[in-house]
MILOZA-249105 format. One record per residue: chain; x, y, z of N, C-alpha, C in turn; residue number from 1; residue in one letter. Coordinates in steps of 0.05 Angstrom, whole numbers, plus 5000, padded with zeros to 4 digits. Layout:
ATOM   c   neast   nnorth    nup   caeast   canorth   caup   ceast   cnorth    cup     k   r
ATOM   A       X        Y      Z        X         Y      Z       X        Y      Z   NUM   A
...
This chain:
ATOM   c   neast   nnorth    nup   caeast   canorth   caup   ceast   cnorth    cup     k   r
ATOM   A    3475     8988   5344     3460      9004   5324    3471     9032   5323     1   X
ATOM   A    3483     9046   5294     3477      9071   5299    3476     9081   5274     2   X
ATOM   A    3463     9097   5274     3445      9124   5249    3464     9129   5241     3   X
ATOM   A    3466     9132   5210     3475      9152   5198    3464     9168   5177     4   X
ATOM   A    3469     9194   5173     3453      9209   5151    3462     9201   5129     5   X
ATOM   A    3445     9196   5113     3447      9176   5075    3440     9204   5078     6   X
ATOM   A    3430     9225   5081     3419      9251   5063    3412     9273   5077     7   X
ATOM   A    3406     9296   5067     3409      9311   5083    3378     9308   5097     8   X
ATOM   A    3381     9311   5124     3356      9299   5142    3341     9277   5144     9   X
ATOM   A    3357     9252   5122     3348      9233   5124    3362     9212   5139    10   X
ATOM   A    3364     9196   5152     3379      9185   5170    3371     9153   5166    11   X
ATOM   A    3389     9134   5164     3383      9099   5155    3403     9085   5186    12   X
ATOM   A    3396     9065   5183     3403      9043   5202    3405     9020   5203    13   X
ATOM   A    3420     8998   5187     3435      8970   5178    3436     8947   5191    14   X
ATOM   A    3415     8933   5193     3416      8904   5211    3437     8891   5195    15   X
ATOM   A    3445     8867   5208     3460      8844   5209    3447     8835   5174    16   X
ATOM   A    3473     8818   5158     3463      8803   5139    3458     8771   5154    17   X
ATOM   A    3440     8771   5160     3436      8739   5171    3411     8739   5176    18   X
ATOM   A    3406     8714   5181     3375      8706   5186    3367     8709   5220    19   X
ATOM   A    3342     8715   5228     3343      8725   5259    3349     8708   5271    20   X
ATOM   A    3356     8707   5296     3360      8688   5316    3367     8706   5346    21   X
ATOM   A    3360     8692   5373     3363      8711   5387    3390     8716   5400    22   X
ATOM   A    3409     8707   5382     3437      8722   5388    3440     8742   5373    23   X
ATOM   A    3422     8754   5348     3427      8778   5339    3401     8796   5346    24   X
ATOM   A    3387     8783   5365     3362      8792   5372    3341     8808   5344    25   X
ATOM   A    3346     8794   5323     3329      8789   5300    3331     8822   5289    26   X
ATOM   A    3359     8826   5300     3360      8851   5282    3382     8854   5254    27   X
ATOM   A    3359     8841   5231     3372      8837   5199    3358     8850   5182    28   X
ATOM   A    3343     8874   5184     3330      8885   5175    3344     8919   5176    29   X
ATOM   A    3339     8933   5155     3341      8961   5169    3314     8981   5166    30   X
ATOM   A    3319     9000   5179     3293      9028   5183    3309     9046   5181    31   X
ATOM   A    3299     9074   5183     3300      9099   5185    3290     9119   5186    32   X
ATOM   A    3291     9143   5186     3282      9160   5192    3282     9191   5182    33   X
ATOM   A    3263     9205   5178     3268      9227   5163    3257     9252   5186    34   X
ATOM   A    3277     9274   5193     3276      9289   5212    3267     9328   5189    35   X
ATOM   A    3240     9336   5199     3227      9351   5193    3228     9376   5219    36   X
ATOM   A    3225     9398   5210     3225      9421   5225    3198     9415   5244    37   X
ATOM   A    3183     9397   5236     3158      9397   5256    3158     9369   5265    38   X
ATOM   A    3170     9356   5258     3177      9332   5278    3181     9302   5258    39   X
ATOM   A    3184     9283   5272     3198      9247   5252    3183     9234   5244    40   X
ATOM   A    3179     9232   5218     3173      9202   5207    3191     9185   5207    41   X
ATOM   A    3186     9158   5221     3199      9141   5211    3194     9116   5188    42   X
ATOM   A    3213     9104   5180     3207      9082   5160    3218     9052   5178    43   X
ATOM   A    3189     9038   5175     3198      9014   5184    3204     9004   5216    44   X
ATOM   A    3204     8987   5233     3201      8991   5262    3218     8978   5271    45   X
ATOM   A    3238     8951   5259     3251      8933   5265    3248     8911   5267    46   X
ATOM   A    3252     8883   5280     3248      8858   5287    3248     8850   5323    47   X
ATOM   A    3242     8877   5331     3236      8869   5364    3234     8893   5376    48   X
ATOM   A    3214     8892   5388     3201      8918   5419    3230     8931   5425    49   X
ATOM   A    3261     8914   5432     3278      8922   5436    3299     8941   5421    50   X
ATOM   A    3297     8928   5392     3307      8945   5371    3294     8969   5368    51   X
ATOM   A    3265     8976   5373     3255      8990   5363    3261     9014   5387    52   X
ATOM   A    3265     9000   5412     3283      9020   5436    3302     9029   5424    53   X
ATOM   A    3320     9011   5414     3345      9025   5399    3347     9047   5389    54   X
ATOM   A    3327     9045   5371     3321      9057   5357    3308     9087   5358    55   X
ATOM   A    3294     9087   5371     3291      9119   5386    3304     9134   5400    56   X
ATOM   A    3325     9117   5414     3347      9131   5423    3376     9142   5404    57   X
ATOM   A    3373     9127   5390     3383      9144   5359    3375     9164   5349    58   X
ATOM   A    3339     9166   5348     3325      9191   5347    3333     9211   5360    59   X
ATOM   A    3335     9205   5387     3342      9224   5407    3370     9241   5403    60   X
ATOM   A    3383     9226   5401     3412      9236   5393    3414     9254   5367    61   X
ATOM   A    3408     9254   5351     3395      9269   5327    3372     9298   5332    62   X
ATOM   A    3347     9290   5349     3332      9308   5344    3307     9295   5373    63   X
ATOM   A    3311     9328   5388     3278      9325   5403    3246     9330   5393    64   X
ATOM   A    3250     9327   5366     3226      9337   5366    3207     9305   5362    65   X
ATOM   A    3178     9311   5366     3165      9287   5369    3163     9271   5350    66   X
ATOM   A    3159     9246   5346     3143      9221   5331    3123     9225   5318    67   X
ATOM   A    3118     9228   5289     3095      9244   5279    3077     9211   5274    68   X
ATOM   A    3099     9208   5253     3092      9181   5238    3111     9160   5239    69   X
ATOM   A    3101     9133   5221     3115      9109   5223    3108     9095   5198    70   X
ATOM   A    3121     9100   5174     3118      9078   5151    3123     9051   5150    71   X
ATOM   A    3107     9028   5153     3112      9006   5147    3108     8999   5125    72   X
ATOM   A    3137     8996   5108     3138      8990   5073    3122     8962   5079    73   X
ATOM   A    3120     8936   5089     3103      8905   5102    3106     8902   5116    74   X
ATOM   A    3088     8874   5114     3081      8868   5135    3094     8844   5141    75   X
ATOM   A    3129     8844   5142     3139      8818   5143    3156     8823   5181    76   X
ATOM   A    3155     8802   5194     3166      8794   5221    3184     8819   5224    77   X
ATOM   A    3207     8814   5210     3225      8836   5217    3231     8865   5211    78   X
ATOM   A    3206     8868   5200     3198      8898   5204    3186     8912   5219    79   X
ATOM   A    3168     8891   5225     3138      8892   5253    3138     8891   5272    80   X
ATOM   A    3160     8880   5284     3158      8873   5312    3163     8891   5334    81   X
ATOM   A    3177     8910   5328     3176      8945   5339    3165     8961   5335    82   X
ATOM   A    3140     8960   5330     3121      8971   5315    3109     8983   5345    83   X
ATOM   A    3103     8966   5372     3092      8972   5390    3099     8997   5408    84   X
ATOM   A    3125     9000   5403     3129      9011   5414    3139     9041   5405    85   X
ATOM   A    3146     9043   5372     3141      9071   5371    3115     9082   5371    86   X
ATOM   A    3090     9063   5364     3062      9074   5372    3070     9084   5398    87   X
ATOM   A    3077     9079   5417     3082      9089   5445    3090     9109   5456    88   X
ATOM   A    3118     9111   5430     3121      9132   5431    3097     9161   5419    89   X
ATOM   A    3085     9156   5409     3063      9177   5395    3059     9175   5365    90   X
ATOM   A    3066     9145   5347     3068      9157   5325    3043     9145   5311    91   X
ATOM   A    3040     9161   5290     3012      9147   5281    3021     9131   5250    92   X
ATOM   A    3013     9104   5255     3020      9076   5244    3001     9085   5208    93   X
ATOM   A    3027     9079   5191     3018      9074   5166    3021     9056   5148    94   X
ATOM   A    3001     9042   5133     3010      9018   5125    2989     9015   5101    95   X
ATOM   A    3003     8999   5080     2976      9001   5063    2961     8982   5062    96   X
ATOM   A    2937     8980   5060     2911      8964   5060    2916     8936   5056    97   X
ATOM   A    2925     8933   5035     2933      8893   5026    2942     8883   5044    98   X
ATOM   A    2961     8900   5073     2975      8878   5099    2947     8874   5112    99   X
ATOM   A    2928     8882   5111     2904      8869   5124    2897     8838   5130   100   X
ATOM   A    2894     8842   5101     2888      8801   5101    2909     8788   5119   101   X
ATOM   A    2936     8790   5111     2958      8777   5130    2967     8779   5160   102   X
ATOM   A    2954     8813   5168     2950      8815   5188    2938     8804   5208   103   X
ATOM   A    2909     8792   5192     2890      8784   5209    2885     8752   5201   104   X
ATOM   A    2906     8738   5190     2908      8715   5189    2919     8704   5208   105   X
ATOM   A    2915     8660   5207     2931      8652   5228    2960     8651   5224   106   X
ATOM   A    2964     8651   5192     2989      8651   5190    3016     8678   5203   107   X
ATOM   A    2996     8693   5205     3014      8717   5222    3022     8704   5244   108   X
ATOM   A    2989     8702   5266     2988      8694   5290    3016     8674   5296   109   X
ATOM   A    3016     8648   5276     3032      8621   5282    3062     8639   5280   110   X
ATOM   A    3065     8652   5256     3086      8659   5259    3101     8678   5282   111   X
ATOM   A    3078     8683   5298     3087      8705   5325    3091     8692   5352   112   X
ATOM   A    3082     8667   5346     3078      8644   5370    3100     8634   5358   113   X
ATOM   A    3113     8621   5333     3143      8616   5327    3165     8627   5335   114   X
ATOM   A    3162     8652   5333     3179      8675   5333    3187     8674   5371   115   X
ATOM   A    3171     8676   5386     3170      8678   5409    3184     8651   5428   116   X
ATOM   A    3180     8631   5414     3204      8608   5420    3230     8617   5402   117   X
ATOM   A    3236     8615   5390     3260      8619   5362    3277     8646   5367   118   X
ATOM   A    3254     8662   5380     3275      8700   5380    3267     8699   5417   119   X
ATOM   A    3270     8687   5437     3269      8696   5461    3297     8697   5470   120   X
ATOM   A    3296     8718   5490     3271      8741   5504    3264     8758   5483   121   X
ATOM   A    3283     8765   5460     3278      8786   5450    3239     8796   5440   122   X
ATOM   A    3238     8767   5431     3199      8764   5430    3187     8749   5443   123   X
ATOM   A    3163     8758   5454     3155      8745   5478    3123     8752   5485   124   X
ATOM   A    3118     8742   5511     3095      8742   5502    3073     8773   5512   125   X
ATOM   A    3085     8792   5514     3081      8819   5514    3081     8834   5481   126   X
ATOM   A    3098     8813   5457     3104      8831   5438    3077     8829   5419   127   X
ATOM   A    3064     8845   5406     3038      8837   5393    3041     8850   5369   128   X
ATOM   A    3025     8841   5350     3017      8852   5321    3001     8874   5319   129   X
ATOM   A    3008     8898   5321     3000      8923   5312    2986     8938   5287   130   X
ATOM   A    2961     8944   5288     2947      8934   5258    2954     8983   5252   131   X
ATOM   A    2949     8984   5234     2953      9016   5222    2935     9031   5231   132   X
ATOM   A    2942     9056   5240     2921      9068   5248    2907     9085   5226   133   X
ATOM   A    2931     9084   5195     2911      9090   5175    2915     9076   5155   134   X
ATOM   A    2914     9067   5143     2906      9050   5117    2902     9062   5097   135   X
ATOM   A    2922     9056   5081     2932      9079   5055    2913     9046   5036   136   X
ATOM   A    2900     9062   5012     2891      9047   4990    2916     9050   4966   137   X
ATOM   A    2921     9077   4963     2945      9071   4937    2963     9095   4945   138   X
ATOM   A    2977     9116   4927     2990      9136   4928    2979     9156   4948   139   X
ATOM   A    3010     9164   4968     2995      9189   4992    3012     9206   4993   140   X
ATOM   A    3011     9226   4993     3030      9246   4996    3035     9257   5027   141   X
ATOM   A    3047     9262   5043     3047      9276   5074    3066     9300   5064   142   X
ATOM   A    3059     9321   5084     3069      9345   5090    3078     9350   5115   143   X
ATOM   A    3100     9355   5123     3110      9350   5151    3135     9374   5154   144   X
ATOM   A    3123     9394   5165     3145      9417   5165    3158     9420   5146   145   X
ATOM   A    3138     9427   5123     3149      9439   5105    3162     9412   5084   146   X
ATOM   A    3164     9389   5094     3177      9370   5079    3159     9354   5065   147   X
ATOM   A    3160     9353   5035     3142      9332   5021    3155     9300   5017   148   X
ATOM   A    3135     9282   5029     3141      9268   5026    3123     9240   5017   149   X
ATOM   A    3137     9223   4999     3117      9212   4976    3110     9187   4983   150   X
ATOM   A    3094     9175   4983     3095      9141   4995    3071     9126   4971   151   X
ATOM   A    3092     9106   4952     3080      9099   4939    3076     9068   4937   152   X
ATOM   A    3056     9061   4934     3041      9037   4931    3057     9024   4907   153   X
ATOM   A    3077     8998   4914     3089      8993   4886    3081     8962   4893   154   X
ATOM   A    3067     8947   4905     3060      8919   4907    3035     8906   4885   155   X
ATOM   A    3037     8891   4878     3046      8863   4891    3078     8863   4882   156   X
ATOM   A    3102     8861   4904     3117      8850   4887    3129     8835   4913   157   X
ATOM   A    3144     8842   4934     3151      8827   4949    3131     8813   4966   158   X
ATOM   A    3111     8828   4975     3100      8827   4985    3066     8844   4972   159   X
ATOM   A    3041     8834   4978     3021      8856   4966    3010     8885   4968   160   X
ATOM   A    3028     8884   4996     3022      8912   5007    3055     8932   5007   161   X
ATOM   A    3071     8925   4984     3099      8936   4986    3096     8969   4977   162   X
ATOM   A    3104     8984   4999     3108      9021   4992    3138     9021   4999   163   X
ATOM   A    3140     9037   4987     3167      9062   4980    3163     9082   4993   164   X
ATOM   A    3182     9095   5004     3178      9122   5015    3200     9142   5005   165   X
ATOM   A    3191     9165   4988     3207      9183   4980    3206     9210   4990   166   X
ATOM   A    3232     9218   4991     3239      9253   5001    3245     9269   4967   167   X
ATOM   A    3232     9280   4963     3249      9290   4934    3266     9312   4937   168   X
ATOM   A    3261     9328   4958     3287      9351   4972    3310     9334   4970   169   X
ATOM   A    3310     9303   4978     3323      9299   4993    3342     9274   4971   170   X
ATOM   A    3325     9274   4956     3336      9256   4933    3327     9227   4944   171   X
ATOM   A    3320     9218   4968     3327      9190   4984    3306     9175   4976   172   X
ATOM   A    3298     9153   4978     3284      9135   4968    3281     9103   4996   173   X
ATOM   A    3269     9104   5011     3272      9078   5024    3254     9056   5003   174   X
ATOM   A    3269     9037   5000     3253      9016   4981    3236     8998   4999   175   X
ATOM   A    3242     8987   5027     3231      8963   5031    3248     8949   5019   176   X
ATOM   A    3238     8920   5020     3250      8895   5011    3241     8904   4994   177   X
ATOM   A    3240     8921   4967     3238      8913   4936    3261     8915   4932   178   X
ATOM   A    3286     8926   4943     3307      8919   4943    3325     8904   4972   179   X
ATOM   A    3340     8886   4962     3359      8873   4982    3397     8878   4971   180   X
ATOM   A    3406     8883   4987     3432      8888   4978    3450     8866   4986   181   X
ATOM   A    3467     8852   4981     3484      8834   4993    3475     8808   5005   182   X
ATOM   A    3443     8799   4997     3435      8780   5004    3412     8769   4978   183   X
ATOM   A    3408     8743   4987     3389      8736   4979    3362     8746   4979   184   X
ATOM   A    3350     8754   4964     3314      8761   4980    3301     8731   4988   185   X
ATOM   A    3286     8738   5005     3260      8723   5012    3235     8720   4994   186   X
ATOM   A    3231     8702   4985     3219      8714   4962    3176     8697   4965   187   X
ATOM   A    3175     8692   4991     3150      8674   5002    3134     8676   4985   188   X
ATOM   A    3120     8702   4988     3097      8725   4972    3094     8737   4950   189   X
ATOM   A    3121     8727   4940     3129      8749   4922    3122     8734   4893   190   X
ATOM   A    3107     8762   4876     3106      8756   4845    3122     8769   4837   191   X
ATOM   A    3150     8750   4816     3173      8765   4811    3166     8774   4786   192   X
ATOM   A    3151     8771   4763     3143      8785   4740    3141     8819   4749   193   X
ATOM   A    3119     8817   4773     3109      8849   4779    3133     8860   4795   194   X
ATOM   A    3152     8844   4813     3170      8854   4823    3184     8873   4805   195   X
ATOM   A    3192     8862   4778     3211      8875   4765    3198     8906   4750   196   X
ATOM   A    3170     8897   4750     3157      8918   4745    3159     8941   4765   197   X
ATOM   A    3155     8930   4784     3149      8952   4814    3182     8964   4810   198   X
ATOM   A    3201     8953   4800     3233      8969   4804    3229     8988   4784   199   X
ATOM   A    3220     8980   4760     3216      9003   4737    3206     9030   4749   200   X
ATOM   A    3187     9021   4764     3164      9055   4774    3190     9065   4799   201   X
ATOM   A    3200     9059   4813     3216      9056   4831    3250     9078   4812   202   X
ATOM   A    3261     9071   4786     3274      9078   4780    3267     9106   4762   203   X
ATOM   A    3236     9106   4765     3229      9123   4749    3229     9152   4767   204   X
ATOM   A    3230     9150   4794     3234      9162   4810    3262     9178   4810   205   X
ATOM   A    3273     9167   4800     3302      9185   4802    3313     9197   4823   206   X
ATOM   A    3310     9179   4844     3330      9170   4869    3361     9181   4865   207   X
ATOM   A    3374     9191   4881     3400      9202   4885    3418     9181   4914   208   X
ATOM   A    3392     9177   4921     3405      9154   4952    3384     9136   4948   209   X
ATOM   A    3387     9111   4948     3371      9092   4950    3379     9079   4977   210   X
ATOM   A    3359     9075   4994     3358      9061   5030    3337     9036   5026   211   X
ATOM   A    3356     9009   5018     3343      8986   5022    3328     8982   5038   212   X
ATOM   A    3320     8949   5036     3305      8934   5063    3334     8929   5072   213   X
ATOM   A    3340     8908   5064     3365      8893   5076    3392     8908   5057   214   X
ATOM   A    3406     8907   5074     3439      8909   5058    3441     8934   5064   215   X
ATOM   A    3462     8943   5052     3490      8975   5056    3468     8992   5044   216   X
ATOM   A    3473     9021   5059     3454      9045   5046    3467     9047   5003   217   X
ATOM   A    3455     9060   4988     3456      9059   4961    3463     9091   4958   218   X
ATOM   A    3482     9100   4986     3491      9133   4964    3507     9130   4942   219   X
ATOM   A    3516     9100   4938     3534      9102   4906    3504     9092   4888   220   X
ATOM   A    3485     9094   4890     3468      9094   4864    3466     9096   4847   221   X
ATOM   A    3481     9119   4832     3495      9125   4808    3517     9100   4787   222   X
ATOM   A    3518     9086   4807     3542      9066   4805    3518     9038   4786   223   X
ATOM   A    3496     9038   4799     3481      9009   4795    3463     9009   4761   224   X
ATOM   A    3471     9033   4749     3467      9031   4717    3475     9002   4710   225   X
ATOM   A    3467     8992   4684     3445      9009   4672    3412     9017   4676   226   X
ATOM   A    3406     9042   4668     3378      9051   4683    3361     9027   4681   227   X
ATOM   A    3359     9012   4681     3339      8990   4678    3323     8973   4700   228   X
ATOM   A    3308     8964   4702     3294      8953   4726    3314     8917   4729   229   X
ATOM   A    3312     8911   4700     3328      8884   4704    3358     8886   4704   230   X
ATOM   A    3374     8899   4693     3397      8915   4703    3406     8922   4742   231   X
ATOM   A    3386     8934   4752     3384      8953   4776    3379     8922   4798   232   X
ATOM   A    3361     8899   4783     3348      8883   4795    3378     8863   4802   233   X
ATOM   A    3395     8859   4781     3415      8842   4782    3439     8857   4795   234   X
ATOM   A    3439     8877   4801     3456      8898   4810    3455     8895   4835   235   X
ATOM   A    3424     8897   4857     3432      8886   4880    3419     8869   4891   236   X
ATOM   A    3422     8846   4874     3412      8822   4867    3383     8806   4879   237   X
ATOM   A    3372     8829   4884     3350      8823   4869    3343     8798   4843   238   X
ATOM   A    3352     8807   4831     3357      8791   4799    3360     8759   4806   239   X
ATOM   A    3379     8751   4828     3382      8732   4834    3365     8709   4835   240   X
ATOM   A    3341     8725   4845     3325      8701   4853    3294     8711   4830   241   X
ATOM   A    3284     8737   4837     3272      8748   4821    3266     8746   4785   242   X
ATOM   A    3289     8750   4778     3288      8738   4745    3285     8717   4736   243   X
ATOM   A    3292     8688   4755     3288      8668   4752    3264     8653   4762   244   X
ATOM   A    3248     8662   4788     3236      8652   4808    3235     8631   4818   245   X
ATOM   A    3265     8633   4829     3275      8620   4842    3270     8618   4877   246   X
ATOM   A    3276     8604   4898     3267      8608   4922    3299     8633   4931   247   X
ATOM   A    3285     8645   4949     3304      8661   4970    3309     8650   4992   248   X
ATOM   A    3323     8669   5018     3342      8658   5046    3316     8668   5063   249   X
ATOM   A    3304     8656   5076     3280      8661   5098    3283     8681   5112   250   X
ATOM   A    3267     8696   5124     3277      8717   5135    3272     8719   5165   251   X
């Protein structure tokens, strides 16, 4: 694993294109992080307690200052599963309201008792489902040394609880899985009518760096014209499965 700055103070980090397994210790997902004069938000937690070690030690190398926050764009396996442990580190868990239901279903549960045969050691039976310590209903704005930063409610589309997280200093944009670059999406949950909708509000933003779920950071952004949501959607193919509704690669 290692950080690099997509922007100025914003910093991304690129899992594997493949599906988890515990030879890549289920790290196919990416996160990141945005470094503030008063301390880190991060976006997203990883696919294991271990990655999400990784992952702070990246912080570290970058910047001492503390763990403010933790954006979880969903509530899918390989975003969640390191979740435990930057709470640990001090951060206070954000997530919006709709991962509730899924949270507190069995279908989470089965899938964490799956995961724990399928991804060991990396998941095990220490790793647990971490519910938000606040619960965003729609649009939130945070202020963090001086840094505005925007977290918008663009679901149902991959998922029902899908946010965005934007720097506008900073131009950067983390999508979540509303975008996938170089892969197929997963498409379980997903209503692809509103998906394409949720890229429209997403492009209306006027992003300078776009920082996927999955795939290569988007500092050529400029490149994925035309401005369009179904354009932008087939660009990093999204479109693929989305325009058609078609099935995606499991995640």
């Amino acid at each position: 694993m290692r950080a690099v700055e997509a922007a100025p103070g914003v910093w991304f980090v690129e899992g594997d294109a493949a599906l988890g397994s515990s030879a890549n210790r289920n790290f196919i997902s990416n996160a990141g992080f945005i470094v503030t004069p008063d301390g880190v938000l991060v976006v997203d937690a990883l696919g294991s307690p271990a990655l999400a070690t990784e992952l702070l030690a990246e912080i570290r190398k970058v910047t001492p200052l503390p763990i403010r926050h933790v954006v979880l764009t969903h509530y899918h396996a390989d975003h969640l599963y390191g979740l435990q442990v930057l709470k640990a580190a001090g951060a206070n868990v954000i997530a919006h309201a709709a991962a509730r239901e899924y949270l507190n279903s069995d279908a989470a549960q089965r899938r964490l008792e799956s995961s724990r045969d399928e991804l060991r050691p990396w998941i095990d039976a220490a790793t647990r489902l971490v519910p938000a310590d606040r619960w965003i209903e729609g649009d939130t704005d945070l202020r963090i040394g001086g840094t505005e930063i925007q977290i918008r409610h663009v679901g149902p589309a991959h998922t029902p609880e899908d946010v965005v997280v934007f720097i506008p200093q900073a131009g950067a944009l983390f999508t979540g899985d509303l975008v996938f670059r170089g892969r197929i999406p997963y498409v379980g949950q997903a209503d692809s009518g509103k998906w394409i909708a949720s890229l429209e509000r997403v492009l209306a933003l006027n992003a300078r760096v776009m920082l996927p779920g999955h795939g290569p950071d988007g500092r050529d952004v400029a490149r994925f014209g035309p401005p369009t949501a179904q354009g932008w959607a087939v660009k990093t193919s999204v479109g693929v499965t989305v325009a058609v509704g078609g099935p995606g690669s499991a995640q």
